[in-house]
Jmol script that loads the backbone (N, CA, C; Angstrom):
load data "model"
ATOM      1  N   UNK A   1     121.808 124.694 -46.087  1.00  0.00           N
ATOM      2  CA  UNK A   1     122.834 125.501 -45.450  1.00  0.00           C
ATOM      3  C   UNK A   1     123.699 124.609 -44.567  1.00  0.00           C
ATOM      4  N   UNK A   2     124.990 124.930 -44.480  1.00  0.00           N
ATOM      5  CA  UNK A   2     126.121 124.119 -43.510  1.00  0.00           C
ATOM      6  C   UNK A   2     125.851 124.851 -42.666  1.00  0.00           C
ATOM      7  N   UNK A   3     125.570 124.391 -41.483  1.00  0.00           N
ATOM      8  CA  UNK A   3     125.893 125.178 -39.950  1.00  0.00           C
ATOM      9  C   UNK A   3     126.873 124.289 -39.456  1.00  0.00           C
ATOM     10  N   UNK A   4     128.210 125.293 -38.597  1.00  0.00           N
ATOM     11  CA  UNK A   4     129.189 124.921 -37.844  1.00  0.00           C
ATOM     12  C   UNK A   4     129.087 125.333 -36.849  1.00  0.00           C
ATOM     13  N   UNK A   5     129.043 124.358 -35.875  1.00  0.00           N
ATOM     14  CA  UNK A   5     128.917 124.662 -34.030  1.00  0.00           C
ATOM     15  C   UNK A   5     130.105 124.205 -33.712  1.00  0.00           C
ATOM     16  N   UNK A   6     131.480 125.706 -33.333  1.00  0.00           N
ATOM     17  CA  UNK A   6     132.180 125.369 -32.465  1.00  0.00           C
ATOM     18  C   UNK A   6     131.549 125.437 -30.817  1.00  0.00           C
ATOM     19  N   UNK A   7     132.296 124.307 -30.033  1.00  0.00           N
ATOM     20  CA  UNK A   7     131.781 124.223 -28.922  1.00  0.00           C
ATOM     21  C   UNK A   7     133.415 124.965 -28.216  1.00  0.00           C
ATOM     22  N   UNK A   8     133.068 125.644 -27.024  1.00  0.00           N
ATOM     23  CA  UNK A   8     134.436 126.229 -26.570  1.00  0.00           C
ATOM     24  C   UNK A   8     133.792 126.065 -24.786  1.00  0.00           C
ATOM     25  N   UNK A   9     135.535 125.836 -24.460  1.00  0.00           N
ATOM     26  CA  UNK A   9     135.140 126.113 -22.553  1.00  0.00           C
ATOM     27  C   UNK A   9     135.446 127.394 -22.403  1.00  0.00           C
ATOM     28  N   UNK A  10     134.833 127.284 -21.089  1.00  0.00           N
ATOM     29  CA  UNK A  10     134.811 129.053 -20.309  1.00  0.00           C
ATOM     30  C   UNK A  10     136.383 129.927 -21.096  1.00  0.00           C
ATOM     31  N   UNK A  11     137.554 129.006 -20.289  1.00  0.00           N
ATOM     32  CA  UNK A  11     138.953 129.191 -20.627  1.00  0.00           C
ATOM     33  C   UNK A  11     138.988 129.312 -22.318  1.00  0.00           C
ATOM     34  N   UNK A  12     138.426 129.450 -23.279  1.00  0.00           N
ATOM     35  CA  UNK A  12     138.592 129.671 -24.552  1.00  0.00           C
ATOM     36  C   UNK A  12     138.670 128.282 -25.333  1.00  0.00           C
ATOM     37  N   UNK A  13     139.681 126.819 -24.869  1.00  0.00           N
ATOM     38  CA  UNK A  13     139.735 125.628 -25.279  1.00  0.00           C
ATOM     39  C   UNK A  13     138.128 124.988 -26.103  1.00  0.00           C
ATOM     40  N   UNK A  14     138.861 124.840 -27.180  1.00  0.00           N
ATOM     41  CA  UNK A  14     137.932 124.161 -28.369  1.00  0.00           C
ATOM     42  C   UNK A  14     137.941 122.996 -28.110  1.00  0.00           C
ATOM     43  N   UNK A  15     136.545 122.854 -27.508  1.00  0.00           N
ATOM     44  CA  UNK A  15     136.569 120.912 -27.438  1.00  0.00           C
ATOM     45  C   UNK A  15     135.943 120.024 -28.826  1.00  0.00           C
ATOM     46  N   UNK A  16     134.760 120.766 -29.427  1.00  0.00           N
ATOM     47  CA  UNK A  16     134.720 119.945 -30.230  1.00  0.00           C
ATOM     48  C   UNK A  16     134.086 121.211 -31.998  1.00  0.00           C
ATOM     49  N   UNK A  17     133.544 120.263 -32.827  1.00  0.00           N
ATOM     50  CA  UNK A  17     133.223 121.220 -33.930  1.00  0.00           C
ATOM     51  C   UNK A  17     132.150 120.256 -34.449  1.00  0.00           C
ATOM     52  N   UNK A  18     130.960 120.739 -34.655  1.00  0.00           N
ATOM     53  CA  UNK A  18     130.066 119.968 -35.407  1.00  0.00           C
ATOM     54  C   UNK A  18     129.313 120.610 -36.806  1.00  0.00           C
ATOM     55  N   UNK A  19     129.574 119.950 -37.971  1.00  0.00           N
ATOM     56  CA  UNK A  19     129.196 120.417 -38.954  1.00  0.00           C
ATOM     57  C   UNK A  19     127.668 119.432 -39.975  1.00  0.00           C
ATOM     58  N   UNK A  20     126.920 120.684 -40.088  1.00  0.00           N
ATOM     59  CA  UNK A  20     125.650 119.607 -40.611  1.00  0.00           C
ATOM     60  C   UNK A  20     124.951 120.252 -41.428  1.00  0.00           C
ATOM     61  N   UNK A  21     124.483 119.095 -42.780  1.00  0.00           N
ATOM     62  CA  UNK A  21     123.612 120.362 -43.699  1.00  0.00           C
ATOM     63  C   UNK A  21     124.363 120.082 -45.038  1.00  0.00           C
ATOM     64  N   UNK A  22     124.071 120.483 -45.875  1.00  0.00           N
ATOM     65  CA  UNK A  22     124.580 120.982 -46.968  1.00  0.00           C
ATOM     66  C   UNK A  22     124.380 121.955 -47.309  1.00  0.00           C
ATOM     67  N   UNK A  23     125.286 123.014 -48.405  1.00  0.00           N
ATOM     68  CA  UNK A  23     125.458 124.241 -48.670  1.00  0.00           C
ATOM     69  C   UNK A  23     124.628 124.982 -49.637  1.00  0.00           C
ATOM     70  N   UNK A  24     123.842 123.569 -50.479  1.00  0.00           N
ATOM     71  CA  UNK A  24     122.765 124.210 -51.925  1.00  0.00           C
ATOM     72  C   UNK A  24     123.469 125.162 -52.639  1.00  0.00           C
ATOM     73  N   UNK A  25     124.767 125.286 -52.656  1.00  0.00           N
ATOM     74  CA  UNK A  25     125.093 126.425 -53.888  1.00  0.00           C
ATOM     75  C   UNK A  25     125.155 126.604 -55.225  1.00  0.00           C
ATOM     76  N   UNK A  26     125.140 124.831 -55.236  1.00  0.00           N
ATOM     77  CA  UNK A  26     125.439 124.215 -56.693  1.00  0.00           C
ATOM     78  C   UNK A  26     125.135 123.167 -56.682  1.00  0.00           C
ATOM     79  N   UNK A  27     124.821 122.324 -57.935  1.00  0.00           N
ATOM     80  CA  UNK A  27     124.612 121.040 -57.958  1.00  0.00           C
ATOM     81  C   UNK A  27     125.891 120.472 -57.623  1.00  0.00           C
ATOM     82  N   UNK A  28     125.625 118.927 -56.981  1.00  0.00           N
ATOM     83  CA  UNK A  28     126.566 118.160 -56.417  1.00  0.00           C
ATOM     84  C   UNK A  28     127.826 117.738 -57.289  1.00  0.00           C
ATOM     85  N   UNK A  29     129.185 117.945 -57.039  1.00  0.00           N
ATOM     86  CA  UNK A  29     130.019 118.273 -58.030  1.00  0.00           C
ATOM     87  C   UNK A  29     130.918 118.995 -58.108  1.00  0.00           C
ATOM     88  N   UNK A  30     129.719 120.911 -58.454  1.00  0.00           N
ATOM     89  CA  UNK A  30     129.720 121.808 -58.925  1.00  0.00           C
ATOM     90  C   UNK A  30     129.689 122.680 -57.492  1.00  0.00           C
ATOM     91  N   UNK A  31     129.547 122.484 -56.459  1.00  0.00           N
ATOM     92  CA  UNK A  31     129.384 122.900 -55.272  1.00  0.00           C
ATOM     93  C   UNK A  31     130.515 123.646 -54.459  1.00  0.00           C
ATOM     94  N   UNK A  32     131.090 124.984 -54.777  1.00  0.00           N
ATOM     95  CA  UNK A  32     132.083 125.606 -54.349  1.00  0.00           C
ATOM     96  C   UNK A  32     132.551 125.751 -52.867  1.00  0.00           C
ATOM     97  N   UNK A  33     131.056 126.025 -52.004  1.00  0.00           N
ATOM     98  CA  UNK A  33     130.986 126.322 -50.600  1.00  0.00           C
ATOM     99  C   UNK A  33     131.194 125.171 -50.137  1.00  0.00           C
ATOM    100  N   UNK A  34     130.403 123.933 -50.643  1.00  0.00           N
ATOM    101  CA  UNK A  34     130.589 121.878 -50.144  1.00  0.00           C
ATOM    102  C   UNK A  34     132.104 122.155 -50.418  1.00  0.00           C
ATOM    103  N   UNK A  35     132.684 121.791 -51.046  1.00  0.00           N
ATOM    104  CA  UNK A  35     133.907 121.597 -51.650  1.00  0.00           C
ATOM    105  C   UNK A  35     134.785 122.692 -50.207  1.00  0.00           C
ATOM    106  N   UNK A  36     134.551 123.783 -50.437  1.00  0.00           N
ATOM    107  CA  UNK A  36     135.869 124.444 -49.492  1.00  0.00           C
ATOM    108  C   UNK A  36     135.756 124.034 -47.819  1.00  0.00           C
ATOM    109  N   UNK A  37     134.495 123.920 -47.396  1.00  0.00           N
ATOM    110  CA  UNK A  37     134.172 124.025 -46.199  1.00  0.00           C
ATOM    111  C   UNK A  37     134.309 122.456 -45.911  1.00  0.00           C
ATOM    112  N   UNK A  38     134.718 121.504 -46.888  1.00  0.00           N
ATOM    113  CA  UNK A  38     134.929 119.937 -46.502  1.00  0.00           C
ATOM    114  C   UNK A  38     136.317 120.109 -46.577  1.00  0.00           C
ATOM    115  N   UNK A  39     136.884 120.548 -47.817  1.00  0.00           N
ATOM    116  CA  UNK A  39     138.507 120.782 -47.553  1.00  0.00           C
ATOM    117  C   UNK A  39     138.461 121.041 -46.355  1.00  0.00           C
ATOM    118  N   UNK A  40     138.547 122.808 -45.511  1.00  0.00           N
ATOM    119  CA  UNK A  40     139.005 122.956 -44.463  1.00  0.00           C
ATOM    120  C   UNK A  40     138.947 121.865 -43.583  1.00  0.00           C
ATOM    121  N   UNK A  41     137.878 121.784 -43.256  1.00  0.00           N
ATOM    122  CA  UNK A  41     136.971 120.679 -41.746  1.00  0.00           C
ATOM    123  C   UNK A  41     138.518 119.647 -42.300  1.00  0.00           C
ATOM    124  N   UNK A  42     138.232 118.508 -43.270  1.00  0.00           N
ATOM    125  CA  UNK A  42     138.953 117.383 -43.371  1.00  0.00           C
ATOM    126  C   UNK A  42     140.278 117.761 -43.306  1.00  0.00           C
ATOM    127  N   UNK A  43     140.953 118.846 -43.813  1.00  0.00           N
ATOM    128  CA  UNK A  43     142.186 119.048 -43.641  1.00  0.00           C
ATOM    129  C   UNK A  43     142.785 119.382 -42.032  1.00  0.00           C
ATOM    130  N   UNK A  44     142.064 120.154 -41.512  1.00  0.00           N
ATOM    131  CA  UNK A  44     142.044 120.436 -39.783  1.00  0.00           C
ATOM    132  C   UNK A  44     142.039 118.893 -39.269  1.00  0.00           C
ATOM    133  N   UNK A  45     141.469 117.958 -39.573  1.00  0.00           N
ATOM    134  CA  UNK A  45     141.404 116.933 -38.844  1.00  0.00           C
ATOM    135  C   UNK A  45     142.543 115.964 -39.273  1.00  0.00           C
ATOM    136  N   UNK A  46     142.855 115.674 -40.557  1.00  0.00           N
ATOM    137  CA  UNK A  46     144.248 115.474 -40.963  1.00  0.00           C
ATOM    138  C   UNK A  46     145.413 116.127 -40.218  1.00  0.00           C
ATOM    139  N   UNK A  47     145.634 117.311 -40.438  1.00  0.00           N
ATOM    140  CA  UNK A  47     146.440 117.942 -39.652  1.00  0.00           C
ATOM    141  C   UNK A  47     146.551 117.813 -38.247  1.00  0.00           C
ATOM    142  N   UNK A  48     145.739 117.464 -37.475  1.00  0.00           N
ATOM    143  CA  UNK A  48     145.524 117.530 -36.105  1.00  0.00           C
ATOM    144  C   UNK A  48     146.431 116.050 -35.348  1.00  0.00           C
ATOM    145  N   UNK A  49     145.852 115.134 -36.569  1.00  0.00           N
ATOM    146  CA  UNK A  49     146.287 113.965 -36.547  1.00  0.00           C
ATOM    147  C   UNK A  49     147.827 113.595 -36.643  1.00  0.00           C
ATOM    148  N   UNK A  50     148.409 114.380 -38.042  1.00  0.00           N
ATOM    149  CA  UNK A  50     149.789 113.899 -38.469  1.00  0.00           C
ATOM    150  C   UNK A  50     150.734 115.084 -37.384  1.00  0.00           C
ATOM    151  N   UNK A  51     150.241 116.117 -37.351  1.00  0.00           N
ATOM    152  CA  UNK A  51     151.247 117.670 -36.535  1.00  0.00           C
ATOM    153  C   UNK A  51     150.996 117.333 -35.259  1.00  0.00           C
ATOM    154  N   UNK A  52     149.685 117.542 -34.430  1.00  0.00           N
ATOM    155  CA  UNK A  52     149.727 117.283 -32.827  1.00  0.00           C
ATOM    156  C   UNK A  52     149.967 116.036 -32.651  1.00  0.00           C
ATOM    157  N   UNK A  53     149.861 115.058 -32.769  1.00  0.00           N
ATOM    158  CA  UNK A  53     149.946 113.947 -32.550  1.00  0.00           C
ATOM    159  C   UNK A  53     149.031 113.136 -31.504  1.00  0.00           C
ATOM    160  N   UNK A  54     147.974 113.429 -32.203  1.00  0.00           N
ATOM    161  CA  UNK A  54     146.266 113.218 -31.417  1.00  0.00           C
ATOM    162  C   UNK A  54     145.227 112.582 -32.392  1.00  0.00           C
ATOM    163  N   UNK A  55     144.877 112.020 -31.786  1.00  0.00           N
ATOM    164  CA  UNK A  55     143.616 111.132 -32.840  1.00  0.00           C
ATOM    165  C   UNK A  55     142.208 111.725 -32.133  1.00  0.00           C
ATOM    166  N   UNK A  56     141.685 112.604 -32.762  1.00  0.00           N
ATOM    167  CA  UNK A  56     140.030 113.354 -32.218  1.00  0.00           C
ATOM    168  C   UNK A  56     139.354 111.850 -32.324  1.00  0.00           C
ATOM    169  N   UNK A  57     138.184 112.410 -31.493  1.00  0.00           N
ATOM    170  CA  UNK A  57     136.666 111.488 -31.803  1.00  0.00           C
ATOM    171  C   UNK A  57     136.102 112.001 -33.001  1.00  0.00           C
ATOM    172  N   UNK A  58     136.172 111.267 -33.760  1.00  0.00           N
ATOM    173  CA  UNK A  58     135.478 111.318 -35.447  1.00  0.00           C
ATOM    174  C   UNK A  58     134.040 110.488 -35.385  1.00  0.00           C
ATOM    175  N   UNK A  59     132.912 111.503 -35.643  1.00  0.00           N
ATOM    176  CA  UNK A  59     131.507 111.132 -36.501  1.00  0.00           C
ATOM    177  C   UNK A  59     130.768 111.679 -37.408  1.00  0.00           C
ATOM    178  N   UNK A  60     130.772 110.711 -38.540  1.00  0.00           N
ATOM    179  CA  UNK A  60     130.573 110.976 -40.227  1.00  0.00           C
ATOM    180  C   UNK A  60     129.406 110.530 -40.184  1.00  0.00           C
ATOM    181  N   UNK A  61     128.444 111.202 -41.023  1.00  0.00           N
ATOM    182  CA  UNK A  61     126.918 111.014 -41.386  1.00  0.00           C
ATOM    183  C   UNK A  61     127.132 109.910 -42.653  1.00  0.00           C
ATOM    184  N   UNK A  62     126.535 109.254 -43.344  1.00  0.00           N
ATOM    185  CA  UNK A  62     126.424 108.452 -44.304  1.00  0.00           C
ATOM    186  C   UNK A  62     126.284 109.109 -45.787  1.00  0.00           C
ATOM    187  N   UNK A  63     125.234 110.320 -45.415  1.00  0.00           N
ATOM    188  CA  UNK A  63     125.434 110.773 -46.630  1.00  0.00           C
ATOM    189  C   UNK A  63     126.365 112.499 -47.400  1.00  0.00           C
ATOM    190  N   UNK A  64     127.234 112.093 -46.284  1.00  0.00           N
ATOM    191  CA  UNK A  64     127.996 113.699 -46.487  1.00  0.00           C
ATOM    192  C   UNK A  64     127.602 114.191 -45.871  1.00  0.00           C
ATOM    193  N   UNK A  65     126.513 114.809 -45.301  1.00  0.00           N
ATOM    194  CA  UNK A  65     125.817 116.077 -44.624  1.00  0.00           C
ATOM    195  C   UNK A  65     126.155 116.312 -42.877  1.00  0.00           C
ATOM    196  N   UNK A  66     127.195 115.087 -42.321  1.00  0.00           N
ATOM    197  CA  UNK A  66     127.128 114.975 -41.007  1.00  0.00           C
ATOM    198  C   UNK A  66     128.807 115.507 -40.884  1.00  0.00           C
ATOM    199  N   UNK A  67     129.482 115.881 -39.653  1.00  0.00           N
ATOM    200  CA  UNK A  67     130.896 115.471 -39.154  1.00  0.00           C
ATOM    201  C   UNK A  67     130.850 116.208 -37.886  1.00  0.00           C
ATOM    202  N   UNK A  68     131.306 115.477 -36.714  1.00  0.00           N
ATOM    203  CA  UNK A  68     131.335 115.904 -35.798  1.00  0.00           C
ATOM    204  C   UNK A  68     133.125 115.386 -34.936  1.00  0.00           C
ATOM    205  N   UNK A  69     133.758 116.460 -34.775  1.00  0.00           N
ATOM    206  CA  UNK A  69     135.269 116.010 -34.088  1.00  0.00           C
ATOM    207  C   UNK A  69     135.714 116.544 -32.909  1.00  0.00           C
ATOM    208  N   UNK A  70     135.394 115.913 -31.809  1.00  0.00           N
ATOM    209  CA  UNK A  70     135.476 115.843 -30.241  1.00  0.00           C
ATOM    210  C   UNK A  70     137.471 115.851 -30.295  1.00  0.00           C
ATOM    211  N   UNK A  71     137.863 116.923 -29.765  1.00  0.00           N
ATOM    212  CA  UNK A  71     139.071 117.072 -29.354  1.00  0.00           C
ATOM    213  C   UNK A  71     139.718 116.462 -27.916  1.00  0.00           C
ATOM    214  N   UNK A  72     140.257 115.870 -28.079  1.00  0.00           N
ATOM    215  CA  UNK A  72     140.686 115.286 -26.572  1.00  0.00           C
ATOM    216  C   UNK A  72     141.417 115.818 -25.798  1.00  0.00           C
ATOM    217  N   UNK A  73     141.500 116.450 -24.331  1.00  0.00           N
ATOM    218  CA  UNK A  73     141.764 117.244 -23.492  1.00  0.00           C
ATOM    219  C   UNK A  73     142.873 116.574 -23.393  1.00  0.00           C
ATOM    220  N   UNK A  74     144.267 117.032 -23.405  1.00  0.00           N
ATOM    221  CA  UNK A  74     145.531 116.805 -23.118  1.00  0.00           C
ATOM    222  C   UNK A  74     146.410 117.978 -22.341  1.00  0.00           C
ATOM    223  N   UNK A  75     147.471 117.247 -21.479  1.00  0.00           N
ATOM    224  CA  UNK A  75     148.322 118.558 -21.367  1.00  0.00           C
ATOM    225  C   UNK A  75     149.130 119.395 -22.347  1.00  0.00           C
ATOM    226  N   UNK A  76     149.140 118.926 -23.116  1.00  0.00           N
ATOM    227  CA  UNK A  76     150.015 119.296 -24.886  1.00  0.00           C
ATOM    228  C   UNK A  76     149.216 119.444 -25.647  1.00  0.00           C
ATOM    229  N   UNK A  77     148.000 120.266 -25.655  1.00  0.00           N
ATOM    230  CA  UNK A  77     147.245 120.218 -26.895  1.00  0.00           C
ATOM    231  C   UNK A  77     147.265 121.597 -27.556  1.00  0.00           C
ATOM    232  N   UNK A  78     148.442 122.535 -27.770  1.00  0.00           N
ATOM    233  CA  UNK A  78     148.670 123.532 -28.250  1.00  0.00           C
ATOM    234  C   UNK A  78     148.564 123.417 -29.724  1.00  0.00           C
ATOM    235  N   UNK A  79     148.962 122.904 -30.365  1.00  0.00           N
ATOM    236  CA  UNK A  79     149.138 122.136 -31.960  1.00  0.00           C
ATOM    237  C   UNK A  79     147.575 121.948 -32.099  1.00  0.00           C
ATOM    238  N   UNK A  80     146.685 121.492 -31.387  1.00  0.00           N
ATOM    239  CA  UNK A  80     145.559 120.948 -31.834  1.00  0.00           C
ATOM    240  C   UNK A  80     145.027 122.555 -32.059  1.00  0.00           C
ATOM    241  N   UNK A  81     144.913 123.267 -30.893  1.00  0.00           N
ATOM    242  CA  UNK A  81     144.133 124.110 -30.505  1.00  0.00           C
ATOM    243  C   UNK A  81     144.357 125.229 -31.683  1.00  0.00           C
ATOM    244  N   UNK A  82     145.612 125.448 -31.939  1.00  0.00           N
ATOM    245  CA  UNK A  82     146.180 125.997 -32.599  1.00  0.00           C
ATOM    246  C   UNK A  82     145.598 125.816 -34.619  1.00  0.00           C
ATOM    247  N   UNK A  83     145.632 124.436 -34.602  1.00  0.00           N
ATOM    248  CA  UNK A  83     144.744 124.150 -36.120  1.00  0.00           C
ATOM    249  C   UNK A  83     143.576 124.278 -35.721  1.00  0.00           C
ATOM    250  N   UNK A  84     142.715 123.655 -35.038  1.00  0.00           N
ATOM    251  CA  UNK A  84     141.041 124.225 -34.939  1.00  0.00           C
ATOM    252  C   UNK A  84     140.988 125.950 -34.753  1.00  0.00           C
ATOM    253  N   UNK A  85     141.889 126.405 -34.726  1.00  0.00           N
ATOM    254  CA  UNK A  85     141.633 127.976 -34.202  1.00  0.00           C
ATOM    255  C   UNK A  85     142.034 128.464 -36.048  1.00  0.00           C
ATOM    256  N   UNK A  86     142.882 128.036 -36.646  1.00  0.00           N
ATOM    257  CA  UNK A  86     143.027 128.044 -37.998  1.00  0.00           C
ATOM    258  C   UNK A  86     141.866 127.663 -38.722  1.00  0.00           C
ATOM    259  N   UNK A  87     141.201 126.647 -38.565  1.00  0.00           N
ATOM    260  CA  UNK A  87     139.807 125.820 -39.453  1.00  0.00           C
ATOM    261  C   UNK A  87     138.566 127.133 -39.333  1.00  0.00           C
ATOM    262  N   UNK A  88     138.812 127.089 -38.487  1.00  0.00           N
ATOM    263  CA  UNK A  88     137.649 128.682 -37.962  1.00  0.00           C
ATOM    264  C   UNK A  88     137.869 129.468 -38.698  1.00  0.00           C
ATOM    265  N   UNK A  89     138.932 130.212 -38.831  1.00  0.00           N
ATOM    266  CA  UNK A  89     138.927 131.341 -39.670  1.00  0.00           C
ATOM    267  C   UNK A  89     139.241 131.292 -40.884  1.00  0.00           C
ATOM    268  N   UNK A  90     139.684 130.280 -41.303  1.00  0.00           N
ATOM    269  CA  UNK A  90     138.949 129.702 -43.005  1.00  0.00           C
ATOM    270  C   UNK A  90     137.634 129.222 -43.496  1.00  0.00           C
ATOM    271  N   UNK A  91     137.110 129.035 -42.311  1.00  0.00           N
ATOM    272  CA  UNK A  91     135.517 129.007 -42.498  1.00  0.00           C
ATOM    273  C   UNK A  91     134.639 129.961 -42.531  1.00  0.00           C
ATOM    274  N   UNK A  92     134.878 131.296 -41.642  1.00  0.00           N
ATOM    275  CA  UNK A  92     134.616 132.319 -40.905  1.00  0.00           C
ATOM    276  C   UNK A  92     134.693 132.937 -42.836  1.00  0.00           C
ATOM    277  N   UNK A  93     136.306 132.565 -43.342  1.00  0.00           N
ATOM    278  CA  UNK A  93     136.431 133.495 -44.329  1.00  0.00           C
ATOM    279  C   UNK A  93     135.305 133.230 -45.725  1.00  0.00           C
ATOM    280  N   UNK A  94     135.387 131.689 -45.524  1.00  0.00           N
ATOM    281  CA  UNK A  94     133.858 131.187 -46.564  1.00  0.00           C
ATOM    282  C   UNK A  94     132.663 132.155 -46.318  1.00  0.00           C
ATOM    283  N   UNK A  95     132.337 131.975 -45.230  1.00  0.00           N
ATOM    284  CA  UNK A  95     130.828 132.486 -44.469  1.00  0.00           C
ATOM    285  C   UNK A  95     131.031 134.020 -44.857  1.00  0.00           C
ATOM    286  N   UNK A  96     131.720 134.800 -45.020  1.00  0.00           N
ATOM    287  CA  UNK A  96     131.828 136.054 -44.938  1.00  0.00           C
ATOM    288  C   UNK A  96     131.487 136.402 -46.522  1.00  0.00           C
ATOM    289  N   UNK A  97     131.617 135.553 -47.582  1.00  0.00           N
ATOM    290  CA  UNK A  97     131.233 135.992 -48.963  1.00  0.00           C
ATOM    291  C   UNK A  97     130.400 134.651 -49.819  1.00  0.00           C
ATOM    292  N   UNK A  98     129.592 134.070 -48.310  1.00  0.00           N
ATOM    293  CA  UNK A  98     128.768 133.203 -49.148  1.00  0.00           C
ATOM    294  C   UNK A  98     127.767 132.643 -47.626  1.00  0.00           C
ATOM    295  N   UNK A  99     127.765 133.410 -46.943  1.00  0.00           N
ATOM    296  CA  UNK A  99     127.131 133.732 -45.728  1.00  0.00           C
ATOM    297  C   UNK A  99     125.567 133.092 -45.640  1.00  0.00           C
ATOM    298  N   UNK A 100     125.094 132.996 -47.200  1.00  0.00           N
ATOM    299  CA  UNK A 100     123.786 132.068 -46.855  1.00  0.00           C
ATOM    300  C   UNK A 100     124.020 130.815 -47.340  1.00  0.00           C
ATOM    301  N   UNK A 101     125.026 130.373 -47.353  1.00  0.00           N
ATOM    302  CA  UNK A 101     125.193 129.255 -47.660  1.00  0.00           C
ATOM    303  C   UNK A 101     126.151 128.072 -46.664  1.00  0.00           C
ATOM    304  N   UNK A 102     126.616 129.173 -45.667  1.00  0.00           N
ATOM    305  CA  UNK A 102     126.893 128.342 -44.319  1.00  0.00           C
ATOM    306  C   UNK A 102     127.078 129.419 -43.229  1.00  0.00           C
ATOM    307  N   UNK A 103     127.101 129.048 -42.044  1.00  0.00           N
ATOM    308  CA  UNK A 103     126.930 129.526 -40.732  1.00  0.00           C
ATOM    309  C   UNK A 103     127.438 129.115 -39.693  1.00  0.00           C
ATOM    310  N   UNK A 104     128.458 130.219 -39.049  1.00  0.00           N
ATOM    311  CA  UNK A 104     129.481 129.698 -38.265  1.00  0.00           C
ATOM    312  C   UNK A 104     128.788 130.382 -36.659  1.00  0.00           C
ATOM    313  N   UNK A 105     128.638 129.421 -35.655  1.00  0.00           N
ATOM    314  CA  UNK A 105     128.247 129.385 -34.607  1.00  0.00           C
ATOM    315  C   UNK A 105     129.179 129.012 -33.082  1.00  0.00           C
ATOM    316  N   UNK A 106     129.448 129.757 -32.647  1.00  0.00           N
ATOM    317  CA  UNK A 106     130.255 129.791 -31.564  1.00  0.00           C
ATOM    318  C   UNK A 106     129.616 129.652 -30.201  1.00  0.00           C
ATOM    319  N   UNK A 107     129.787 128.778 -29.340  1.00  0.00           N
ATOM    320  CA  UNK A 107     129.304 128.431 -28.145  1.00  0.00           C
ATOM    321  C   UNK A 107     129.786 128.245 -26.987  1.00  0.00           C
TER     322      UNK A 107
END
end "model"
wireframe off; spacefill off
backbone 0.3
color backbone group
């Protein structure tokens, strides 16, 4: 199973997102839930990069199963906040029709 731990402050601000696990839905490949839930994550962090104009703290596991992206507290981080608040609810929308196969956790 993928579990996703958004981490959030009191004030609502998404500081970071940690994703770990694999999804077992399919053999490696063939893996619908791996496949969408790496799109989103990698595309949010692409995006975050080229649109806000912010470079997160990036950490990748070796064998796929790890990613963890620490958002950096800025006075301008509307754009960021704004795509991680997007990544969520394309994940949220995975989890909702394949729900044992990842798990979205809010903190």
């Amino acid at each position: 199973m993928i579990k996703v731990i958004i981490n959030k402050q009191s004030n609502g601000r998404i500081t970071s997102f940690e994703m770990t696990g694999h999804a077992d839905y399919a053999e490696h490949g063939k893996d619908l839930v791996c496949a969408g839930a790496s799109a989103v994550s990698f595309g949010a962090v692409n995006a975050i990069i080229a649109l806000a104009g912010m470079t997160p703290d990036i950490q990748q596991g070796t064998d796929g199963g790890y990613l963890k992206v620490s958002i950096p507290e800025s006075d301008n981080d509307y754009d960021a906040q704004l795509i991680v608040q997007a990544m969520i609810v394309s994940l949220q929308t995975i989890e909702k029709d394949y729900g044992q196969h990842i798990k979205i956790i809010l903190k």
